[in-house]
TORFI-744558 format. One record per residue (C-alpha): x, y, z; residue number from 0. Coordinates in Angstrom, 3 decimals, always signed. Layout:
! TORFI-744558
- X:Y:Z:NUM
...
END
This chain:
! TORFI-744558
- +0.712:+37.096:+20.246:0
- +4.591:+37.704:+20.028:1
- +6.810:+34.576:+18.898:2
- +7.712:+34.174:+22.554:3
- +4.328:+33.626:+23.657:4
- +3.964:+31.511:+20.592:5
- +7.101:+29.517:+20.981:6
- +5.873:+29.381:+24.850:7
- +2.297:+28.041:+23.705:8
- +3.773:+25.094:+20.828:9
- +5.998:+23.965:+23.622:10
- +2.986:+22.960:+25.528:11
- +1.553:+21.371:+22.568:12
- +4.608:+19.228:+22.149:13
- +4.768:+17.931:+25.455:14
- +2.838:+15.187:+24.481:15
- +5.171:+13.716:+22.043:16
- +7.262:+11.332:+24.090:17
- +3.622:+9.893:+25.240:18
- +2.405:+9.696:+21.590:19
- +5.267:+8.264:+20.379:20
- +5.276:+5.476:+22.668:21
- +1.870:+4.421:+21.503:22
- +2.962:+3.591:+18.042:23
- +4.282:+0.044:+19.551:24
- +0.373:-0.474:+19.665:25
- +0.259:-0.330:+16.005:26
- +0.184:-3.944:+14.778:27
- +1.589:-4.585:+11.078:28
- +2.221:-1.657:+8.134:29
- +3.090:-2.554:+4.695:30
- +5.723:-0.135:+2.674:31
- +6.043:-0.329:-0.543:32
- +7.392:+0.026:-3.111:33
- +11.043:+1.322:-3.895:34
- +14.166:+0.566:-1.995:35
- +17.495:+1.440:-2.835:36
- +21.353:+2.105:-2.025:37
- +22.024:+6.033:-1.382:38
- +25.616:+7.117:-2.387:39
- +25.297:+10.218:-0.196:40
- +28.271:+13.179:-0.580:41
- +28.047:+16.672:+0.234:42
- +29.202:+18.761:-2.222:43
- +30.512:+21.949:-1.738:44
- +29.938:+25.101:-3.952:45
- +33.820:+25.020:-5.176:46
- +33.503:+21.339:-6.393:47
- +30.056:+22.187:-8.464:48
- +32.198:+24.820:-10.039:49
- +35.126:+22.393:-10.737:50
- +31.802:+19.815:-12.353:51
- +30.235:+22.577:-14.055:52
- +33.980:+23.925:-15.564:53
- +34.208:+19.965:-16.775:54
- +30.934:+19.165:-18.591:55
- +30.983:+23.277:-19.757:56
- +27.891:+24.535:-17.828:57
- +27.284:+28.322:-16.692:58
- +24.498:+30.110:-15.356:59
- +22.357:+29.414:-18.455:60
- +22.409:+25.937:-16.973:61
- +19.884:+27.069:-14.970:62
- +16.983:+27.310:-17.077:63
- +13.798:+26.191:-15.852:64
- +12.593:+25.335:-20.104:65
- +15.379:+22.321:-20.139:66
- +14.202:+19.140:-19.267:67
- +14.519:+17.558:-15.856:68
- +15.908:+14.620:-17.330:69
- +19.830:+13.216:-16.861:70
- +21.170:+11.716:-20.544:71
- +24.241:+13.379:-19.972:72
- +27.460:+14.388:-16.815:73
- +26.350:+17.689:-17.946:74
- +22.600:+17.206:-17.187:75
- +23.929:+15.956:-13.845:76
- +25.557:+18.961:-12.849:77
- +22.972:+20.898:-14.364:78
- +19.883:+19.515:-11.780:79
- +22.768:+19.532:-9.137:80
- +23.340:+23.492:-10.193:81
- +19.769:+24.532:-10.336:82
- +18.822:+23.131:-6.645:83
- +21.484:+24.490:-5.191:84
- +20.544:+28.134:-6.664:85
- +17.198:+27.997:-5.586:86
- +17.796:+25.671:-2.321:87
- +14.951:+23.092:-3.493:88
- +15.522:+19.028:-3.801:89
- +14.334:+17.315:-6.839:90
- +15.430:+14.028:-8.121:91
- +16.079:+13.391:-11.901:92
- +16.376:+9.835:-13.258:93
- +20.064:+8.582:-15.048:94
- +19.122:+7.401:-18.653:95
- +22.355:+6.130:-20.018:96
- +24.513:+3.341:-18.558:97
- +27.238:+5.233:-19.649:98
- +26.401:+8.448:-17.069:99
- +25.764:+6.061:-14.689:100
- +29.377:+5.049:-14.785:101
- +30.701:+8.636:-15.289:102
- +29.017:+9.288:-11.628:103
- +30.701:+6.175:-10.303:104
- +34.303:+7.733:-11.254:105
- +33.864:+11.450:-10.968:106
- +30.856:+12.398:-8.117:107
- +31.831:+9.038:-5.851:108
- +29.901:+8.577:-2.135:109
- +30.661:+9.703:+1.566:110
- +28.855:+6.871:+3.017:111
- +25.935:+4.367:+1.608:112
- +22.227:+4.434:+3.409:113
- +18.782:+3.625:+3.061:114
- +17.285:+4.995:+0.096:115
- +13.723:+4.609:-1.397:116
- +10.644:+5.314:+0.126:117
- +10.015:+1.849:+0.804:118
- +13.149:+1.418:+2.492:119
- +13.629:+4.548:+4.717:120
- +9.786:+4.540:+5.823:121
- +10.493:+0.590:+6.960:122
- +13.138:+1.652:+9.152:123
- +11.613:+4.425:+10.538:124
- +8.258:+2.648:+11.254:125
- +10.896:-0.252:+12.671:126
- +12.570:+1.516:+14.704:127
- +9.233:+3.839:+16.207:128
- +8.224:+0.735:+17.612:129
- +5.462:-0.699:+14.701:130
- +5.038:-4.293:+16.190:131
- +5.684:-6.081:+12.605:132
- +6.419:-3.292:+9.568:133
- +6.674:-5.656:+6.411:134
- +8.595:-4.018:+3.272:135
- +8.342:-4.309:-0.376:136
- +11.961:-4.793:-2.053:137
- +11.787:-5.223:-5.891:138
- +15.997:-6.061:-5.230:139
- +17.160:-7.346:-2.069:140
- +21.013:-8.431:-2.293:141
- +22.889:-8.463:+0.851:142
- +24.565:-4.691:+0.119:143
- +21.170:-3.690:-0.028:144
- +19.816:-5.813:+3.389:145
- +22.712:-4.520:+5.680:146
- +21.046:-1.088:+5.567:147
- +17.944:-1.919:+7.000:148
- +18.010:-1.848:+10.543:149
- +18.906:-4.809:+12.442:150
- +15.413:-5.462:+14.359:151
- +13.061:-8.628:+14.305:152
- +9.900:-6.636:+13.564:153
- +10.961:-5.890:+9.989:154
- +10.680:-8.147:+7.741:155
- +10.781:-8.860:+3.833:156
- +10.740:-11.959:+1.435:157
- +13.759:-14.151:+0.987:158
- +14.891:-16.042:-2.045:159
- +12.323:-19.013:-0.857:160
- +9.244:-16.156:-0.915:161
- +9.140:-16.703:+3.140:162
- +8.712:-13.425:+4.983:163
- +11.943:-13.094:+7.116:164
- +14.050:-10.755:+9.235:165
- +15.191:-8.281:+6.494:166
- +18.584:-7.578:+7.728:167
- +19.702:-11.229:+7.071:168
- +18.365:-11.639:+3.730:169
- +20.738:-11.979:+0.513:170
- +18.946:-12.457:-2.809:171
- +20.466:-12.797:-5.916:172
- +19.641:-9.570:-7.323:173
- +21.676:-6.502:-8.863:174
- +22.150:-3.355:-6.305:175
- +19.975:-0.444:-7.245:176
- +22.065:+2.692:-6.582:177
- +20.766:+6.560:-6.194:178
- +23.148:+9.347:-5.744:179
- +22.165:+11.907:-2.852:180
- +24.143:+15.323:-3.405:181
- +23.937:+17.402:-0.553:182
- +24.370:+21.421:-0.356:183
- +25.051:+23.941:+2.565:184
- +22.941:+26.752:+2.739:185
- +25.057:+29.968:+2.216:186
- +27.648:+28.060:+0.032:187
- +28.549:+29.609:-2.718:188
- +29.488:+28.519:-6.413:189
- +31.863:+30.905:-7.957:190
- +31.303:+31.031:-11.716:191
- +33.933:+32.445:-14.511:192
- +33.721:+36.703:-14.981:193
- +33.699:+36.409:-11.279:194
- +29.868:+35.862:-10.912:195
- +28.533:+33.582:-8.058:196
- +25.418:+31.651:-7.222:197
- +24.504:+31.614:-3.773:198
- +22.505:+28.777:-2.043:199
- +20.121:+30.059:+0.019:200
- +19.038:+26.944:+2.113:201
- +20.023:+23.413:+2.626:202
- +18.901:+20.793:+0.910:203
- +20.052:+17.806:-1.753:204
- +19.796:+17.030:-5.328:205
- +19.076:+13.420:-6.389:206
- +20.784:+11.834:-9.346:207
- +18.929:+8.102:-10.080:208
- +20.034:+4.904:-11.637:209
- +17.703:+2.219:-10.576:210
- +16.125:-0.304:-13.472:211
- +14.360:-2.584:-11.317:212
- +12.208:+0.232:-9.372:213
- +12.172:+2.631:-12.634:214
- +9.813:-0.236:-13.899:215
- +7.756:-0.596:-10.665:216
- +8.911:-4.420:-10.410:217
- +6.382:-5.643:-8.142:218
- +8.187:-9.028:-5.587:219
- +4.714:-11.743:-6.569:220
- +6.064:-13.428:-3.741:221
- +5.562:-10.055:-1.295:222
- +2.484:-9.506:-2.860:223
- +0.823:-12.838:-1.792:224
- +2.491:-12.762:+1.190:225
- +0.561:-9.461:+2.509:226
- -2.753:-10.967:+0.639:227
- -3.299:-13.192:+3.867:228
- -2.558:-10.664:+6.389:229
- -4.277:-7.719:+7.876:230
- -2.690:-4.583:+8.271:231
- -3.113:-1.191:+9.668:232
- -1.471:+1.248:+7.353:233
- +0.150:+1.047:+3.816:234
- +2.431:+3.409:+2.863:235
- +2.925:+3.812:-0.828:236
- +5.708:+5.461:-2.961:237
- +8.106:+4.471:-6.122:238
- +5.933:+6.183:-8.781:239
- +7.713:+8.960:-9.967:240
- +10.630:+6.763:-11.055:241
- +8.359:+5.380:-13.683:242
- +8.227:+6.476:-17.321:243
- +5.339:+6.949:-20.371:244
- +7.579:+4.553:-22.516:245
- +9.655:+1.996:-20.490:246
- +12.932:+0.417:-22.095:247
- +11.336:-2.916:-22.820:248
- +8.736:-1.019:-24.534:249
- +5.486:-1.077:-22.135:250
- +3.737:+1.545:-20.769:251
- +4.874:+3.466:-17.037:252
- +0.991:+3.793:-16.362:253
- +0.177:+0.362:-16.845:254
- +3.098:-0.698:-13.908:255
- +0.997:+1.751:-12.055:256
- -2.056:+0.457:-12.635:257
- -0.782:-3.176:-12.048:258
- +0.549:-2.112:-8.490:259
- -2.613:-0.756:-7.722:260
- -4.135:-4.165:-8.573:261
- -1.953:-5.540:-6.194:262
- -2.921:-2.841:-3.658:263
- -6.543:-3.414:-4.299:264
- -6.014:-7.190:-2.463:265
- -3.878:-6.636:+0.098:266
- -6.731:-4.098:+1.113:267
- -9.223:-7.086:+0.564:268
- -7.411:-8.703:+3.600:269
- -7.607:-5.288:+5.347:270
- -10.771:-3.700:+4.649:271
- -9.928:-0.619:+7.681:272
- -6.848:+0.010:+7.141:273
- -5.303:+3.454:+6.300:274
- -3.472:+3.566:+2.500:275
- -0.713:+6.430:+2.343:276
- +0.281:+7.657:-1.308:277
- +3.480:+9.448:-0.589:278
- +4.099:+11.564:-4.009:279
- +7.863:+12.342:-5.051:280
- +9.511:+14.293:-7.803:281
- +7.290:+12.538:-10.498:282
- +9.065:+14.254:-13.963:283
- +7.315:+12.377:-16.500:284
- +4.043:+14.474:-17.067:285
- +2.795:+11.400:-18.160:286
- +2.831:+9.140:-15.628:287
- +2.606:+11.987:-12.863:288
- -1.381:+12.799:-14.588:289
- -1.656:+8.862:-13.987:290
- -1.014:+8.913:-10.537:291
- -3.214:+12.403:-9.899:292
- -5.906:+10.906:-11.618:293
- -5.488:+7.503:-10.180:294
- -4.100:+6.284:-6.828:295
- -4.532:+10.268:-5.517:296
- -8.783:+9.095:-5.460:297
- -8.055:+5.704:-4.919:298
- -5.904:+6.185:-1.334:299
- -6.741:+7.952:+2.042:300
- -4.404:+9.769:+2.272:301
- -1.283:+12.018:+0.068:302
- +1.711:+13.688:+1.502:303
- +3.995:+15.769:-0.613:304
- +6.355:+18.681:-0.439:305
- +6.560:+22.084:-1.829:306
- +8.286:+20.915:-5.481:307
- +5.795:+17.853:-5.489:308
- +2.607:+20.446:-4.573:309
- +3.539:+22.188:-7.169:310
- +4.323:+19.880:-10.178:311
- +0.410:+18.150:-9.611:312
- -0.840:+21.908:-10.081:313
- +0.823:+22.482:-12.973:314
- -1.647:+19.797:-14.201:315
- -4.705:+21.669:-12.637:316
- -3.856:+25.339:-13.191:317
- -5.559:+27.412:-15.557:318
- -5.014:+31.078:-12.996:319
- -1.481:+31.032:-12.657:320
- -1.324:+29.280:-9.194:321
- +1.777:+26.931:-10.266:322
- +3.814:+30.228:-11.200:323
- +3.100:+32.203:-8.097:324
- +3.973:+28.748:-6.045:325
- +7.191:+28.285:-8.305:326
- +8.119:+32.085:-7.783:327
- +6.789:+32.372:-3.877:328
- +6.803:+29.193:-2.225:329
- +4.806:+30.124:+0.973:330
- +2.449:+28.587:+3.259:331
- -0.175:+31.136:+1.999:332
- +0.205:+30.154:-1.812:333
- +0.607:+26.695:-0.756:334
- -1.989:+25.968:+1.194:335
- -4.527:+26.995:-1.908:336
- -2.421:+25.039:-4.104:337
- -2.651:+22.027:-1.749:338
- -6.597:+22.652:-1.091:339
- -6.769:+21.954:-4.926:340
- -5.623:+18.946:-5.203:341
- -7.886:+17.987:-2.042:342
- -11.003:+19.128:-4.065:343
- -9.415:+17.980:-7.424:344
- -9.192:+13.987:-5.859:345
- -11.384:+13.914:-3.569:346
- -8.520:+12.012:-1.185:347
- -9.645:+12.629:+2.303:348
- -6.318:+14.070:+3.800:349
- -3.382:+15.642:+2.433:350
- -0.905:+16.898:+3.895:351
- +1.949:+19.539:+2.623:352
- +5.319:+18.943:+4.223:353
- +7.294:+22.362:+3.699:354
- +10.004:+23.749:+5.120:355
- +9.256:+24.986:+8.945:356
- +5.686:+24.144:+8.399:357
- +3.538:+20.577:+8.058:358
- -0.485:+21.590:+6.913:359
- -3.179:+19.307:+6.743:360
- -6.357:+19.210:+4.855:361
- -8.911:+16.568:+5.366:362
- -12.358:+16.161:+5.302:363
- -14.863:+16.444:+8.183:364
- -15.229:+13.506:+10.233:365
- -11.723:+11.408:+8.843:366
- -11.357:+8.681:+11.120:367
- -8.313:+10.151:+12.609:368
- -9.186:+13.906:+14.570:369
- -7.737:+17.331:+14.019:370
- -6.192:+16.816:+17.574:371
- -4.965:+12.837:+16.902:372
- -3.195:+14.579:+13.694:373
- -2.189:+17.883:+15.618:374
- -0.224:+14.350:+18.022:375
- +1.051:+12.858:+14.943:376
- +2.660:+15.751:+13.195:377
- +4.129:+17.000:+15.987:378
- +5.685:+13.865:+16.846:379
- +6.675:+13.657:+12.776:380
- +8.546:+16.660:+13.476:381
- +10.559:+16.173:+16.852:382
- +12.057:+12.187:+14.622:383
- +12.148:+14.347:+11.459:384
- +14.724:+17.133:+13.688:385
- +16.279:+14.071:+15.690:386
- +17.160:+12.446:+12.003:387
- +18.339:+15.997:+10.623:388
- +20.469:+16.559:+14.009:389
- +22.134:+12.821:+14.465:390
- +22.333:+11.705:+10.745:391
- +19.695:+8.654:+11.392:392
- +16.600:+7.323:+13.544:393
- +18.406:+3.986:+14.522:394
- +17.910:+4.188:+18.239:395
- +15.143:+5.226:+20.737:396
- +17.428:+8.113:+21.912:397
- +17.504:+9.478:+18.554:398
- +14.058:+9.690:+18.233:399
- +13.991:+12.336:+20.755:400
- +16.712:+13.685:+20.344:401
- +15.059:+17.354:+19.551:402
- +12.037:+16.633:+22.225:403
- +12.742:+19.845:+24.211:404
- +13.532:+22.465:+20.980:405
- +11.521:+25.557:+20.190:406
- +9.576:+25.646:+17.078:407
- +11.402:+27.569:+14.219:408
- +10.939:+31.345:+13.877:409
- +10.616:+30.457:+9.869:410
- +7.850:+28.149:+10.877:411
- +6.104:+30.560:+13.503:412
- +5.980:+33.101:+10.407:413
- +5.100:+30.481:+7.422:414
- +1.939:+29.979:+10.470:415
- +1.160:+33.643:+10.231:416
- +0.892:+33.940:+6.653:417
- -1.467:+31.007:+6.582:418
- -3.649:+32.206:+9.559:419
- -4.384:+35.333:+7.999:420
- -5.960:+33.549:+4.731:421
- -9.705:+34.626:+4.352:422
- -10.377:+30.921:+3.253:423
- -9.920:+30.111:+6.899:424
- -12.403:+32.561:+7.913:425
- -10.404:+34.438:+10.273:426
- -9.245:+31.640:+12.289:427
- -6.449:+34.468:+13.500:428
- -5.504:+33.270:+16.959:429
- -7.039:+30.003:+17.359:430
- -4.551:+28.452:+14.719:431
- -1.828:+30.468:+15.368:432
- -1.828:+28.907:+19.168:433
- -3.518:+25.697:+18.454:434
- -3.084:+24.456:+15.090:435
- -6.459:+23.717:+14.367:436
- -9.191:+25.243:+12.313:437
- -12.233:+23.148:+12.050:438
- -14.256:+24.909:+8.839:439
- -17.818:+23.967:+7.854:440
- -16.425:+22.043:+4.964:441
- -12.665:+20.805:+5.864:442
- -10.206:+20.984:+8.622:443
- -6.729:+21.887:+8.757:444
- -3.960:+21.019:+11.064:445
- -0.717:+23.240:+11.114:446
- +2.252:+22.884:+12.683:447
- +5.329:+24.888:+12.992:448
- +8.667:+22.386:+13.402:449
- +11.758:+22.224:+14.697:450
- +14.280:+23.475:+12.233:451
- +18.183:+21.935:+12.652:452
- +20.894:+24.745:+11.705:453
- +23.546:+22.285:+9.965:454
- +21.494:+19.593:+9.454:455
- +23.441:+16.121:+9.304:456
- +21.333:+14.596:+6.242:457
- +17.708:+15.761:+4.699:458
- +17.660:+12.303:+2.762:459
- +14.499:+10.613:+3.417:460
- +12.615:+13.524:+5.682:461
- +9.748:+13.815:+4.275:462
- +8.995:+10.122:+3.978:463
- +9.595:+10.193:+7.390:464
- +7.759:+12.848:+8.243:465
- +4.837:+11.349:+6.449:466
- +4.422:+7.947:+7.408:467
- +5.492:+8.883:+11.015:468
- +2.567:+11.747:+10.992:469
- -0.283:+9.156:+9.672:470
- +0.638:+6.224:+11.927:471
- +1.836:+8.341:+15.005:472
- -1.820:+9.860:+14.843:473
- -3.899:+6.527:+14.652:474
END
């Protein structure tokens, strides 16, 4: 099949979106939890990471993959900021010192201020995708932090008095947590002394973090018994990769973890059918990111991640040189086998790789929710995902849609080939290059090419989005 016929066959396959979309309004109550945050989103251009790099003394030796992903210092800073622009990838590295902290404050600045945190941004979206009540997890909910979620009556946190409220009106006496989102052009340039230049070959956003509160997994006691006495239908889960193997007060990052999972453990008591989500993020601490492979990946139905997060669990697992090649060639081919690993390695029923032009999902034979229910869901996840990257923000109905009658990507059409040609899907060739669905003896996938935007508006929060939207969208 040519990419017209392709392009001509997905666009019947996404026809069903607006229809799918509308059925989320019969999803009853999801939980998110449980990180939310401030953003201080700026786009930086190559010729100001130059004019950073020229300050704190950085060059191209900056971008060494040995040094530790880890920011103690303005020059660590610029250094993450330096190395995902090179190689167009989005990683988040977590502040240390107070004293950086306020060095970003004075020097880096913001655009604009958003949603930030998994928690957060997945509250919204479910909010605003019509969710009848979403319910969020905020370990610090002053009013700065309030004003950003969106002003509907279906989402809903606790108050100073522990009551569940509208979250938009809530003010607690709490300190703002505050992230920085740097965002990068692909095609910008940074020109570098001698004359030498690095050249960004895709857009995408570096992450600088300052956030005590959700670096030590502060579970809300009142949220917690809150959503003890009331069913749900989905829990989304995220804020784990903020956590340490030695916290500042001394205790232990995997012990937070294994106390939220406690917590987990009896909301699901109240909701014995109800889907749990474990979205995984940029989890540095090796640590703490074993913890969470080992512990809520078996304990959840479901794991999303994207091509830096696939990779950083296999570096746990690999023992063939699978990490490397996925470092060095980050394709849906090398992928996929990386993400089939970590199915077998947890035993999670679904998990799903959100790349760039491409969503794949893994899951087990007979999951509750069908290859062609998820085929629904991801496609829908990537029409609001597009709509977000195109308007700047899912606020309103209209943005939702707002890519409904795009072609799929020609980057995604050929990410599809590479994976339709694996011998691990025993030729499934044309089916799943037309279909998106190969239904093996011992798994199924689900593939879907997306809509890519040119000069996308933001990329902050898209694949939380993309998650949370694919899981519940499909139900």
């Amino acid at each position: 099949m040519t990419d017209g016929d392709l392009k001509a066959a997905w666009r019947g396959q996404y026809a069903d979106v607006p229809t799918t979309l509308a059925r989320m309004a019969e999803t009853g109550r999801v939980v998110t939890a449980f990180n939310a945050n401030i953003d201080a989103v700026i786009k930086v251009p190559g010729t100001r990471i130059a004019e950073l790099a020229a300050a704190t003394g950085l060059d191209r030796g900056a971008l060494d993959a040995a040094l530790a992903r880890v920011i103690r210092t303005p020059a660590d800073l610029v250094r993450g900021l330096m190395r995902c622009f090179a190689s167009g990838i989005a990683e988040e590295w977590l502040i240390e010192d107070p004293a950086v902290y306020r060095w970003a404050c004075e020097q880096v600045g913001c655009d604009r201020t958003q949603m930030g945190g998994q928690a957060g941004i997945v509250a919204n979206a479910m909010a605003v995708c019509g969710v009848r009540d979403v319910l969020v997890h905020c370990a610090s909910l002053p009013a700065d932090q309030a004003r950003l979620f969106l002003d509907l009556p279906n989402l809903r946190s606790t108050g100073a008095d522990g009551r569940l409220v509208q979250a938009r009106g809530i003010a607690r006496d709490d300190p703002p947590m505050v992230h920085w989102i740097l965002e990068f052009d692909g095609g910008d340039v940074i020109p570098l002394p001698g004359g030498d230049i690095l050249r960004c070959p895709k857009s995408n956003r570096f992450i600088a973090t300052y956030d005590p509160m959700n670096l030590a997994l502060h579970v809300d006691s009142a949220f917690a018994r809150q959503v003890e006495a009331l069913p749900c239908d989905a829990m989304i889960l995220s804020g784990y990769h903020l956590l340490t193997e030695t916290l500042p007060d001394g205790t232990r990052g995997t012990d937070r973890v294994d106390a939220s999972m406690d917590a987990v453990r009896a909301w699901r008591r109240a909701s014995p059918e109800c889907l749990v989500h474990l979205e995984v993020a940029s989890t540095q601490d090796r640590v703490v990111r074993r913890h969470v492979l080992e512990g809520p990946a078996r304990q959840v139905d479901s794991i999303g991640m994207n091509e830096r997060e696939t990779i950083d669990l296999i570096e746990l697992l690999d023992d063939d040189g699978l990490a490397a090649l996925c470092n060095r060639e980050p394709r849906a081919d090398h992928l996929f086998r990386a993400v089939l690993r970590v199915f077998r390695h947890t035993g999670c029923p679904r998990v799903q790789l959100h790349m760039y032009g491409l969503y794949v999902t893994i899951q087990r034979k007979g999951f509750r929710v069908g290859p062609i229910a998820n085929r629904r869901g991801m496609q829908t996840a990537a029409v609001v995902a597009a709509g977000k990257a195109g308007t700047g923000a899912i606020d309103t109905p209209a943005a939702l849609l707002w890519a409904r009658d795009r072609d799929v990507s020609d980057v995604g059409l050929g990410e599809l080939r590479r994976l339709a040609a694996l011998p691990e899907l025993g030729g499934a060739g044309g089916r799943l290059l037309a279909t998106g669905i190969h239904e093996g003896p011992d798994f199924d996938v689900i593939a879907v090419p997306t809509i890519l935007v040119e000069r996308p508006v933001t990329l902050v929060g898209m694949g939380d989005t993309i998650s949370s939207v694919s899981l519940v969208a499909a139900r």
